[in-house]
N, C-alpha and C positions, 0 to 999 in steps of 0.2 A: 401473616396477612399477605396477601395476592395485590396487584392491580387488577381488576378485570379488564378483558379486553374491550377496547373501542372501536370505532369505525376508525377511526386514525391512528389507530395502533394495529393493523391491519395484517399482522404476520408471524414467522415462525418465532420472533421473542418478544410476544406479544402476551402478555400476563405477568414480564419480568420485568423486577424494578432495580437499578444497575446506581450505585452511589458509587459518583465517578471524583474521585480523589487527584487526578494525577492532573501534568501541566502539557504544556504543548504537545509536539506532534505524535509518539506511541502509542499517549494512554486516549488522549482527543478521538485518534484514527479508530482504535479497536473500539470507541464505544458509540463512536457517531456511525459506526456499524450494525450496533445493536440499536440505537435510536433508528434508524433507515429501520429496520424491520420489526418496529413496533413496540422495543423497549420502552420504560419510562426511564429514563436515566435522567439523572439529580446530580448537577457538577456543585460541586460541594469546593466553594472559595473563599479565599480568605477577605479578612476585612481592608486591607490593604492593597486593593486593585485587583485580587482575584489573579487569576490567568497570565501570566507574563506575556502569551502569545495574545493576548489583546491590544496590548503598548507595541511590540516587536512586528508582528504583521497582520493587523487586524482584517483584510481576506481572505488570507488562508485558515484564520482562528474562527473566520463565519463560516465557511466551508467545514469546518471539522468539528462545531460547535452548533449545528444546528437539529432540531428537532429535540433539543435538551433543556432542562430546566435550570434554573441557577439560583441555587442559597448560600447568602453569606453564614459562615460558622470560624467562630475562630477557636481554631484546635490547639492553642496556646491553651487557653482559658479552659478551667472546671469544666462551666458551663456548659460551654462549645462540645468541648469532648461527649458530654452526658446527653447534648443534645443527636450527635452522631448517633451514641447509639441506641440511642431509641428510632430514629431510621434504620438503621442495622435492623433489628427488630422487625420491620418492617418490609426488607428487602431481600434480594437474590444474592446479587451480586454484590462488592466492593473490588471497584479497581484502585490502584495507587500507585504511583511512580517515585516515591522516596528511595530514597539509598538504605539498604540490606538495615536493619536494626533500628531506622528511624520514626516509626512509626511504632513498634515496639515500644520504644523509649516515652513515645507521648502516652502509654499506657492502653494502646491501640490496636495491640501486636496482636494475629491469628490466634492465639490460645484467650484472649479477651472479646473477640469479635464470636467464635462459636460457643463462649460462654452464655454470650446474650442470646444468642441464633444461632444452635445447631446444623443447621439446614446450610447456611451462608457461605458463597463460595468466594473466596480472599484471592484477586488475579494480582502479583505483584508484578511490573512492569519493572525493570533494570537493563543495564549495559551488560553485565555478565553475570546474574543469576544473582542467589542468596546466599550461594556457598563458594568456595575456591579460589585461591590466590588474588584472579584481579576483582574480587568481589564489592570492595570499599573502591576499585576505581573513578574517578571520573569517566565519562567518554560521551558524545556526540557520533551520529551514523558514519564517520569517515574512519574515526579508531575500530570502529566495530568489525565493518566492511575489511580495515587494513589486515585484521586477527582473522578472518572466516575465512580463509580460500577464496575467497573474491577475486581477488591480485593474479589468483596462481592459474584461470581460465581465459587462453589467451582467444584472441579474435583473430589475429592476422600475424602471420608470418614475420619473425625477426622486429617486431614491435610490441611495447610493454603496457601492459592493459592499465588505461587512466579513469579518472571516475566517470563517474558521469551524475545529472541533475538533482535529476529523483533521488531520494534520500531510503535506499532501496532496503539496509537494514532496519530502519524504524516502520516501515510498510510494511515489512516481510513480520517483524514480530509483534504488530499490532493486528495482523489477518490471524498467526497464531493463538494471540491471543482472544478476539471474539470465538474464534471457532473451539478452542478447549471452554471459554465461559460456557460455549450453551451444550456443549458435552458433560462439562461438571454440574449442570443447573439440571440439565434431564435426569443424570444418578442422581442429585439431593434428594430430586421429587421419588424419586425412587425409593431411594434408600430412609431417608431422613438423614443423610450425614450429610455435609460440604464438606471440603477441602482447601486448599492454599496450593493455585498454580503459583510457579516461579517459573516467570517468561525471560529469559535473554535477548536481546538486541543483537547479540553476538551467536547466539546458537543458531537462531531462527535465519541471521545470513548463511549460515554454516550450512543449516541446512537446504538453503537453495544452490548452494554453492558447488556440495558436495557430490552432489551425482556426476556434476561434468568436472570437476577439481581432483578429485580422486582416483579416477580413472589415468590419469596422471602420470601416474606413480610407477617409477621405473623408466620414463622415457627419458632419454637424455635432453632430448628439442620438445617440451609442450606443446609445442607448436605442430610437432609431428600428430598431434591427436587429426582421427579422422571427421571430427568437425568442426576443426579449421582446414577451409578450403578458400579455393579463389576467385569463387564464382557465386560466394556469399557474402557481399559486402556492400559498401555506400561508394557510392563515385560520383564525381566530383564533372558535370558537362560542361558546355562551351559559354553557356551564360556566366556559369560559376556557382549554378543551381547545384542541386546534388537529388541520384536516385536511388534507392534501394532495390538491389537487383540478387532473387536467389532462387538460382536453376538448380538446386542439388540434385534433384532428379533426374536422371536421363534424357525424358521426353521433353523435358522442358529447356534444355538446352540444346538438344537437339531440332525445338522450335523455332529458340532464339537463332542459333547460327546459320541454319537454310533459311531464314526468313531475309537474314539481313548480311547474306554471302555475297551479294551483288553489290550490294552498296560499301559493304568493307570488305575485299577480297581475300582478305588474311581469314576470317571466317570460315572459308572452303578448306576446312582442315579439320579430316575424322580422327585426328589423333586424342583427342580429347572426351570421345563420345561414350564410353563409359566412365562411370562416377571413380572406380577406383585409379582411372589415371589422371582424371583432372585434381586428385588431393596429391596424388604424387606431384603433380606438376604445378600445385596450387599456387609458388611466385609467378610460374611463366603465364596462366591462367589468370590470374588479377592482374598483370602489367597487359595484358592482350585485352580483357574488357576496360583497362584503366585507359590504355588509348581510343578503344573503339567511341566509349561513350563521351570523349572529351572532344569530340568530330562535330558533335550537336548540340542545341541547344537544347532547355529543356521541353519548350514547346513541341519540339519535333519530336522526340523523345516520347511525349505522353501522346501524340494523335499515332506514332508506328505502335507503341506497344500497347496500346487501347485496343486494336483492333486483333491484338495474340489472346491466349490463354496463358500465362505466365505470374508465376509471382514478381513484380514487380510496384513501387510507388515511390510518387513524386517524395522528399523528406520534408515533413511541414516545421520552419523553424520557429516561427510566431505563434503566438496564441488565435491570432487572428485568421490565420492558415488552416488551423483545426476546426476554427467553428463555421467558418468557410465550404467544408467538407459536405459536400451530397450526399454523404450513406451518416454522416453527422447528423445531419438536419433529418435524412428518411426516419433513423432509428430515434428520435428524441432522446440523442442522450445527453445535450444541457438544456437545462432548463433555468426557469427564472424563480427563485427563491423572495418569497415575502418580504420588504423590509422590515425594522427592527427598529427600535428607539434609538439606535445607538447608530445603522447603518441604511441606507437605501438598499432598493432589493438589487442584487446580484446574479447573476450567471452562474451556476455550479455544475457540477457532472454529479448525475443520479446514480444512486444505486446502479451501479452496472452487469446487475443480472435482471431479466424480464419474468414475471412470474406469469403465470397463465392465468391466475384469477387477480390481476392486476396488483400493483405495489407503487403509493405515492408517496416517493421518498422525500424530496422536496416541499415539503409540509409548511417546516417554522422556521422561520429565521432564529439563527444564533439568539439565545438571551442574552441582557444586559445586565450588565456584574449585580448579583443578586435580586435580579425583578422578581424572581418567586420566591423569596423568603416567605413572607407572611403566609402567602398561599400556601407553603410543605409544612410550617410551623402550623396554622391552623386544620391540615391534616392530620398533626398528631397528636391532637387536642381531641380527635373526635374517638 
């Protein structure tokens, strides 16, 4: 059985119904994905509080968590279990974020899921896959990150690459993951068969990693790679603001230094003016715009280079700086999400692609630890 499509399921996974298993941020990310574009997706929680990311950060759990339905099942019990799969039955997808054999063990495992439903397509979310050495590991996006060549793609010269916020491997393999679901759901409809993706935390950083990490290989200095330069960086002005400033191009640095040779006289200097001597020269390059831009503040800064063609922008370091943003606000891309029994309505960022025949991702607020039980239990009644 199908969802049909609604007015508010409005898109390319729009007829798919996605029973979402897993717990905070990978398994949430990839399916509040497929919810944004029209899934039905059923977070499937336990009796016990559901969601850990509801106790731990309940803003980011509405953010990752909305446009979703929630039924309590406890997958301890017979019952729970039998009731699952009779939704299986019913649906596309299952995602799940258990550790390699865990759900196996609750009598749940892939070879039991396409027994009831052929067609179903089993996304298992992990730290490093179903098979191979650190397969029973624990891990969190920083071990992941530390394994993937992450580490090994340096930014700046003679300095060791540190983290940063965004939690980039669980991102990176929860976009892999929506994007193989709705690849594996168009072969089911095809074929009549599903499959069992086995997504990594650790591959999927690997593989962002790997284009610029690998090329690597053989240099004695990383740093020697030709894009680490000194004219691609964040600098630090007179206020103690910071801007991001990147002429890799030729013409654009050759805009920035005649523009503003009068005003810093060390500027008047063509030795830099093609790309392949400014990476050569990429320390004396960043210490030459690391003084130029520490002369002003940042005001002055954004009214000169407002008025160039140049890559350049202010760095926003609040939340409040982003939504702050003119091409923020032109493009609506936060918006105000519904409240919810459990939260007043919030600020979230939409689906961040624009469709041409329109797309309202911002629909429903996060559910409340199982508000739709009765409502999915009296659907499988019918």
């Amino acid at each position: 059985m199908r969802v049909e499509t609604t007015p508010d399921r409005p898109h390319g996974s729009a007829g798919m119904r996605v029973l979402d298993l897993s717990r905070l941020l990978p398994g949430g990310f990839a399916t509040v994905l497929l919810a944004d574009l029209g899934a039905d997706v059923i977070k499937v929680e336990s009796p016990d509080g559901g969601d850990y990311g509801r106790l731990v950060d309940p803003a980011t759990f509405a953010a990752l968590n909305r446009n979703k339905r929630s039924v309590v099942l406890d997958l301890r019990d017979p019952a729970g279990r039998e009731t699952l799969l009779r939704l299986v039955e019913r649906s596309d997808v299952v995602v799940e974020s258990y550790r390699p054999g865990v759900l196996s063990g609750m009598g749940l495992g892939w070879e039991r899921l396409r027994e009831v439903n052929p067609c179903v397509v089993l996304c298992s979310i992990t730290g490093f896959g179903q098979t191979g050495p650190y397969a029973a590991r624990p891990g969190h996006d920083l071990n992941f990150l530390a394994l993937s060549g992450f580490f090994a793609v340096p930014h700046r010269p003679g300095e060791s690459v540190d983290r940063v916020g965004v939690r980039v491997a669980d991102l990176a393999g929860a976009m892999y993951a929506a994007l193989s679901v709705t690849a594996a759901v168009a072969a089911a409809r095809e074929s009549g068969e599903g499959q069992h993706l086995d997504v990594s935390l650790h591959e999927a950083a690997a593989g962002w990693a790997g284009p610029l990490a690998l090329p690597l290989l053989g240099l004695a200095d990383p740093a020697d790679s030709p894009l680490v330069t000194g004219d691609n960086d964040v600098f630090t002005v007179a206020d103690g603001r910071r801007i991001a400033f990147a002429s890799f191009e030729d013409k654009f640095w050759l805009v920035f230094r005649t523009a503003f040779a009068v005003e810093f006289p060390e500027l008047d200097d063509d030795r830099y003016d093609r790309r392949a001597d400014r990476t050569r020269a990429r320390k004396e390059v960043r210490e030459l715009l690391r003084e130029v831009f520490a002369r002003r503040d940042l005001a002055w800064w954004s009214a000169e280079l407002s008025r160039l063609d140049l890559p350049w922008a202010p760095v926003y370091e609040t939340p409040s700086e982003f939504l702050a943003d003119e091409h923020v606000a032109a493009r609506d891309l936060v918006g105000v999400l519904p409240g919810s029994a459990t939260a007043d309505p919030c600020r979230q960022v939409r689906f961040p692609v624009r469709f041409g025949t329109g797309l309202d991702s911002l629909r429903c607020a996060a559910p409340a630890h199982g508000e739709h039980t009765a409502e999915i239990l009296a659907e499988l009644a019918r």
